[in-house]
N, C-alpha and C positions, 0 to 999 in steps of 0.2 A: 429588598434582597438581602439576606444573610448572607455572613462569609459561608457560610454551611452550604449555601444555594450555589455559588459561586463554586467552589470547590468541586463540587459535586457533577455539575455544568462542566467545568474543566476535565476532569475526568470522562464523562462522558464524552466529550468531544475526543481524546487523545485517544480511548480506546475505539472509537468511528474510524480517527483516522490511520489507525494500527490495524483494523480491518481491512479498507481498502488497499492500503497499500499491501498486505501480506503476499499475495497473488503474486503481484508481480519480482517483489523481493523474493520469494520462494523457488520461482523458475529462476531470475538470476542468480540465486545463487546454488541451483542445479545444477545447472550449466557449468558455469565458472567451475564448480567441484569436478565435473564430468573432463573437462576442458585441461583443466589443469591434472588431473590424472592421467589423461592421455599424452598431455606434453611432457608430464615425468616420464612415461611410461617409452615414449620416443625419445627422449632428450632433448626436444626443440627449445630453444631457450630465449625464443622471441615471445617476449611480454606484449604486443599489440595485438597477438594472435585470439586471447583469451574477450577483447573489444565486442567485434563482431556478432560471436556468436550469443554472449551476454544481451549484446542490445538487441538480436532479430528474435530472443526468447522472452523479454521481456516489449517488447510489443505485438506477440503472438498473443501472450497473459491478457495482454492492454486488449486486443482486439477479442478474445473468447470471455472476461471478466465486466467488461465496459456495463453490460446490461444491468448488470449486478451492481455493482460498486455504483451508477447512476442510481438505482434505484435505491441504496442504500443514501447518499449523500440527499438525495430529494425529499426520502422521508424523514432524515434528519433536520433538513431546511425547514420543509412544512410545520414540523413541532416545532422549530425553534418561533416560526412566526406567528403558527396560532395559539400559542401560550405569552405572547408580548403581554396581553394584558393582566395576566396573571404574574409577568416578573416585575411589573410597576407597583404592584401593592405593596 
């Protein structure tokens, strides 16, 4: 294993997991923006209000993305195990 292989590896992996997680970061922070426009837009000035609707948008994301983001995370596993013998040389 080179540091090149390494590196590389590394990178792959942070852009996998900047993948999966985008979904859900995306909708929260829809929401939030949406949330907080509306509270400017009323003056409501309770900050716990913005909680809720962040978190029931982001496991909406969780529940319509799941398919995806597993299949993603599985074919990333599978490569990483059927190439072990290839990272030992």
């Amino acid at each position: 294993m080179t540091p090149d292989f390494i590196v590389g590896l590394g990178k792959e992996t942070v852009w996998m997991v900047l993948k999966v997680a985008a979904p859900m970061l995306l909708f929260g922070l829809v929401v939030g923006l949406a949330v907080s426009i509306l509270m400017t837009a009323t003056q409501i000035q309770e900050m716990t209000l913005t909680f809720v609707p962040k978190i029931v948008a982001v496991l909406i994301a969780l529940i319509f993305f799941l398919p995806w983001m597993m299949r993603i995370l599985i074919d990333f596993t599978v490569k990483l195990f059927t190439n072990i013998p290839f990272y030992i040389k």
